[in-house]
N, C-alpha and C positions, 0 to 999 in steps of 0.2 A: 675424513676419518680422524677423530681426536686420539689421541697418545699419553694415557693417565703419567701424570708427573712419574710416581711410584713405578710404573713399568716403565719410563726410560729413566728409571737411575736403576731395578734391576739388571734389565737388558746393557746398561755399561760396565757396570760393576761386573756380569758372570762374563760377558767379553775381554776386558782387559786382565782379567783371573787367568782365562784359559790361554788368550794370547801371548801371555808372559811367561807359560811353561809347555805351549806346542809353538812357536813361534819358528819357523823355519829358516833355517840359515844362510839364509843368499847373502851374496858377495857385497850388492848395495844398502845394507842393512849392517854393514860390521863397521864401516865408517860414515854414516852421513853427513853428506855434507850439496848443499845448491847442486854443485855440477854433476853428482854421482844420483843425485835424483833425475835431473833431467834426463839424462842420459836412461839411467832402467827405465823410466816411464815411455819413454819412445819406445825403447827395443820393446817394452810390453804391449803396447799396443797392437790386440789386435794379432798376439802371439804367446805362445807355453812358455810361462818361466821356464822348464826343464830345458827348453831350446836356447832362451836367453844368455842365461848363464856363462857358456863358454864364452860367447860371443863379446858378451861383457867384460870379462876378464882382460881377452886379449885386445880391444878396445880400450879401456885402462890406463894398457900398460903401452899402448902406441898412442894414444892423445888423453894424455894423464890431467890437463886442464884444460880451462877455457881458453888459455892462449895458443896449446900445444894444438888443439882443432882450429883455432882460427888461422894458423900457419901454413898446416896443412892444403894441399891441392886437392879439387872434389874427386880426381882419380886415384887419391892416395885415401880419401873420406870412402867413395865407393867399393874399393877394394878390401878395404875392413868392413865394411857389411855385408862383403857379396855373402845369397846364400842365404838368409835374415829375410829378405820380399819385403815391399811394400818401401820401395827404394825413396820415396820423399820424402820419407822419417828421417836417414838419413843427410839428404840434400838441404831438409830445414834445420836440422843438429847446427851443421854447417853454417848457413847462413844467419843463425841466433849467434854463436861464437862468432862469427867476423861481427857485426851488428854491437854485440859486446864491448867487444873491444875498442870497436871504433866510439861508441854513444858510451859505454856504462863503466867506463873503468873496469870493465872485465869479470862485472860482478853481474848477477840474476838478479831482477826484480822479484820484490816480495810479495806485492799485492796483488790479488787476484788478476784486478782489472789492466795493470799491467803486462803480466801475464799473457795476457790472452790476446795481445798485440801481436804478440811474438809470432814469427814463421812456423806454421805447426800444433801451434799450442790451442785447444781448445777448451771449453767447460773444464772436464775431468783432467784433463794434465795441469791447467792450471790450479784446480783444489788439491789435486794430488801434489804438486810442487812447494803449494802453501805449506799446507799443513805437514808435509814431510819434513820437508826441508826446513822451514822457516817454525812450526809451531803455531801456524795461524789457526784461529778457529775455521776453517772453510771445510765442506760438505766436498762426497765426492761420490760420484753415482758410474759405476764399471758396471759391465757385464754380469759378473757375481753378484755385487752389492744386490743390483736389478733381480736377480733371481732369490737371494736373499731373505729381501722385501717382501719379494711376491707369496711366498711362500710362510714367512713369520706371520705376516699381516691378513694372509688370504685375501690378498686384491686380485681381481679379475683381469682379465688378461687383457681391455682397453685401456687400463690405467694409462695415462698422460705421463711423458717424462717427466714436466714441473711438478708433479704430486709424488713424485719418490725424490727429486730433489728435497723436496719441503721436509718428506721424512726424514731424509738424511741431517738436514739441517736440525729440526727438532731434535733429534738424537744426539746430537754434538754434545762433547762434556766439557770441563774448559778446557782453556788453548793449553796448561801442562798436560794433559791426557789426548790431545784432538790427533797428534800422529799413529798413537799408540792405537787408537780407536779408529782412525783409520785403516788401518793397517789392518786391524782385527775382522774387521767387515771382510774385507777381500779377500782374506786367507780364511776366512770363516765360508764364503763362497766356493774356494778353489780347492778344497780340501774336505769340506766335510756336507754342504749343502750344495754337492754336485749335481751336472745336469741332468745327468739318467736317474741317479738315486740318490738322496738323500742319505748320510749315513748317521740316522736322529740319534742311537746308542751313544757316540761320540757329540755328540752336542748340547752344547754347556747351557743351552737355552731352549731345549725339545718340550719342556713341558708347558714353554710363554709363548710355542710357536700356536698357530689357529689353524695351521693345513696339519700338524704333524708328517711332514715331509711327504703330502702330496705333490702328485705333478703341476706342474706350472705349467698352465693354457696359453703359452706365447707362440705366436704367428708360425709355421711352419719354414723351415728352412728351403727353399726352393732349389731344385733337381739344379746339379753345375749347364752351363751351356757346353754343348761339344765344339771342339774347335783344332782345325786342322795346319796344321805350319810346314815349308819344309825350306830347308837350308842348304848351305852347299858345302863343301871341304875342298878347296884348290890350293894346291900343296907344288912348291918350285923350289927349286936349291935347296931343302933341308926345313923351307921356313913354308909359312901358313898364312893365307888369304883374310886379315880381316876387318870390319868395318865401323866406324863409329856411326852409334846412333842415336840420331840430333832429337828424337821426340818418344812421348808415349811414356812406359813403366821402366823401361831400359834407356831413357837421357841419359850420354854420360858414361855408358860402358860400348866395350868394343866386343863385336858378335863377330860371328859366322855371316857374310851374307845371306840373304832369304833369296831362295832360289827364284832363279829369271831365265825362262827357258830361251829365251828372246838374245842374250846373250853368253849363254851358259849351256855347254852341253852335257848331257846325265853319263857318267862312268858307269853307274849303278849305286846299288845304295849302303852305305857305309853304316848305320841304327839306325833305331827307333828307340822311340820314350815318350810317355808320359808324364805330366805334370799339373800340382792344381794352383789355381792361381787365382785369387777374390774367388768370382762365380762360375770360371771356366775352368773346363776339362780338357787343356791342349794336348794334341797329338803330333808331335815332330818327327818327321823325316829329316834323315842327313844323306845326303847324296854325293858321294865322289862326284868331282866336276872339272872342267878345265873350260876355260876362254873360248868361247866361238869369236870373239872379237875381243880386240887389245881393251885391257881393263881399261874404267873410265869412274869417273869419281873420287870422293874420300876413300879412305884404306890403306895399310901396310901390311909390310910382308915382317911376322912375327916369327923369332923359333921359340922352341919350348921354352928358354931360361927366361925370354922375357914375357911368357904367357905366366910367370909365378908372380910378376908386377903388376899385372893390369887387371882391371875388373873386367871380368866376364858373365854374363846371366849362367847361373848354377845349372839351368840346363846345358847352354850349349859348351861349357866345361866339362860335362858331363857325358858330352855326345861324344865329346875330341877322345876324353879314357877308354867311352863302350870302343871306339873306332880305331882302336888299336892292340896291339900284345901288349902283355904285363913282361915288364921285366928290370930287372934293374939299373940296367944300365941300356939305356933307350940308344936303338939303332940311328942314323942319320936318316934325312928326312929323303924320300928319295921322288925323283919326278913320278908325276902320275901316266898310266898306260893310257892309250889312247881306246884300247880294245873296250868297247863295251863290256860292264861286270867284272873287271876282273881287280882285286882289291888292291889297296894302296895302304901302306904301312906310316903309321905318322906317331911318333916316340908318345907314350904317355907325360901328361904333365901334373904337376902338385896341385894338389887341391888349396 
């Protein structure tokens, strides 16, 4: 599909018009600068600005540079994402900052191809980094952008990733306009060429669009897998049962054991909860338990003050609140009964 000269200098010009007076106010956007990009493009990944946001903030203001995360312990990296998913964004943050430091004088590569070396970084983080950060002319193809296209252009729903790159690239205007224009694309996606509806009224470009904010024929999203979990809560002296876990999507943070009837006897069951997570629909059980045989493995015994320091999966954080009284000043942690069902009190802790 060719792209008349004349419509890709309209198509920049009503973009960066509208994007310089709807432009919305996030936090990475008031000062740019290398490090404050990398950083939102992770945390976006694959997640709601409107969720971002906080998280960023206070991310910020606890590893305020590249040296301040390369310093940082990945328990101390994990604990500021808990809660955020998708915990490798993290763990690559991490290791781009040590990597830094050690190789780059502390600074981010500019060029693409550099880039994309990095732990984490791929295609679109790397154009988005460029051209954000640095001003480079680089192209950048997101979720929105992709629906965008499909819809400006009315391509069919097999189009090839490389042929919305190319658009993208075609589109570019120069490197003083190419953040700006980036930028404009993807807020122009997340805001106004939504995925249920289009809202053409507000769009600075409805009449150069060739679907007029039809739907977009893209592959169906597939039903979550169901999936069942269940956990333990063994509670002694005041303090709580629990374990590191060495692999999977939780590397790196300390859980609740995952129940082992083999050495664990059932008290009864403390919640339940749900959660979605990539393509699955988990269902977690939490079961008061105690020791049928003397513990064995990794694990310690935790009380509440130091559950405010450690990374936990935001479910089973989540289980310890359901599996207690609210109150404000949290009772001592008391042994657990041996009686079948009968409950066990364990002080709420800070999110």
């Amino acid at each position: 599909m060719r792209i008349e000269r004349k419509l890709r200098q309209e198509l920049g010009r009503r973009l960066l018009t509208w994007y310089r007076e709807h432009a919305a106010d996030l936090p990475w956007r008031r000062v740019p600068n290398p490090y404050s990009v990398l950083v939102s493009e992770f945390m976006l990944q694959q997640t709601r600005v409107a969720a971002v946001v906080a998280y960023y903030d206070r991310w910020m203001e606890r590893f305020p540079d590249v040296s301040a995360l390369a310093k940082a312990s990945e328990e101390e990296v994990l604990r500021s994402w808990e809660g955020l998913g998708y915990y490798a964004r993290a763990r690559n943050l991490h290791r781009i900052a040590r990597l830094l430091v050690a190789e780059h004088g502390g600074r981010l590569p500019s060029r693409v191809e550099d880039l994309e070396r990095l732990p984490g970084v791929g295609r679109y983080t790397a154009g988005a980094i460029a051209s954000l950060a640095f001003g480079k002319r680089s192209p950048l193809v997101d979720g929105n952008v992709r629906r965008l296209f499909h819809r400006l252009f009315a391509l069919p729903a097999e189009t090839p990733a490389d042929r919305l790159w190319e658009i993208a690239e075609v589109l570019l205007p120069s490197p003083r306009h190419c953040a700006a224009h980036n930028s404009a694309l993807m807020e122009m996606g997340r805001t106004v060429c939504m995925p249920r509806k289009a809202d053409c009224p507000r769009c600075p470009v409805s009449d150069l669009c060739r679907s007029r904010g039809g739907q977009v024929s893209l592959a169906p999203k597939p039903s979550p897998t169901r999936c069942e979990e269940s956990a333990a809560l063994i509670v002694q002296g005041g303090r709580a049962w629990l374990e590191p876990s060495q692999k999977g999507r939780y590397r790196g943070f300390w859980r609740l054991p995952m129940f082992d009837s083999g050495r664990m006897s059932n008290l009864g069951e403390a919640c339940r909860l749900s959660y979605s997570i990539t393509r699955y629909r988990v269902h977690l059980v939490v079961y008061w338990a105690d020791w049928r045989e003397k513990e064995s493995g990794e694990g310690r015994w935790v009380s509440p003050e130091d559950l405010r320091g450690l990374p936990l999966p935001t479910p089973h954080r989540r289980a310890l609140d359901m599996a207690t009284p609210c109150s404000a000043s949290p009772p001592a942690l008391p042994m657990p009964s041996a009686r079948k069902g009968e409950a066990v009190a364990f002080s709420p802790v800070g999110k």
